[in-house]
N, C-alpha and C positions, 0 to 999 in steps of 0.2 A: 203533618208529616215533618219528620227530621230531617233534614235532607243536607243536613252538614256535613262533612268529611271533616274529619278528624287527622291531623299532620301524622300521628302515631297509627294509626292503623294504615297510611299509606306506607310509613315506613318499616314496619314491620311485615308488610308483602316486598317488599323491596328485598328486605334482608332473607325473608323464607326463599325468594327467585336467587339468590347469591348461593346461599345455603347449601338447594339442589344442585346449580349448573358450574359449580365453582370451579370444577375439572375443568370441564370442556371451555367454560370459559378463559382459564390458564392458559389451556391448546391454544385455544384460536390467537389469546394476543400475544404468547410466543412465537406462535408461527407468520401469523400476522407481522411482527418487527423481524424475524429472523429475512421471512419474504423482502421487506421493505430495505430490508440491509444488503442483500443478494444484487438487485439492483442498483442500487445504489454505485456496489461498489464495479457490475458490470457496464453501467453507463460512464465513469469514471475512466475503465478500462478502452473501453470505445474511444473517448472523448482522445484519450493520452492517442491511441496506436492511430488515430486518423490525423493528427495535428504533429505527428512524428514525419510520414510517410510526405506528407504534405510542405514540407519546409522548403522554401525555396533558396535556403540561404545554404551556398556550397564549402565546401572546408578543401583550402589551398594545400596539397600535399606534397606541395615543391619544396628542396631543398636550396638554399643558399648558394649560387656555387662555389664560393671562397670558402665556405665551410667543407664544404664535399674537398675540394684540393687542401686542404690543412689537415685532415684526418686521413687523407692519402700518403702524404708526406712521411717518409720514413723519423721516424722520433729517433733522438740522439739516446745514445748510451744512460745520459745523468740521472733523464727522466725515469727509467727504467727502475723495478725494486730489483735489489739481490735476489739471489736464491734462500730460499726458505728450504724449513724442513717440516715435514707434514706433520701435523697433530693426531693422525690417526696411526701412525706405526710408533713402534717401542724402539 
């Protein structure tokens, strides 16, 4: 009995299964990475909107008060422009 397998005869059943499924094979690893990327970028999304909500560090919205009374302060004349004339009329 022969009972050797030959590298070429494996391979050339290899390439005949390629041959037939070659579509459906495309589908699936397209869809396959398109899946794989969906996720991906939905666990990212997760990850950011829970580590957002989650911060315990607070943003101080207070003003200065010396600044609040200096922008109070009526401005002198100097600082003031002249009158202008507008660029949109003739």
């Amino acid at each position: 009995m022969n009972s050797s397998v030959s590298i070429s005869s494996m391979f050339s059943g290899f390439i005949k299964f390629i041959k037939r499924f070659h579509t459906i094979l495309f589908f699936l690893v397209v869809s396959g990475g398109l899946f794989a990327a969906i996720v991906m970028l939905l666990a990212t999304i997760s990850l950011s909107s829970t580590t957002a909500t989650s911060s315990s560090q607070t943003i101080d919205g207070s003003f200065d008060e010396a600044t609040i009374t200096r922008l109070k302060e009526p401005t002198s004349g100097s600082g003031t422009p002249g009158r202008r004339s507008s660029p949109f009329t003739e």
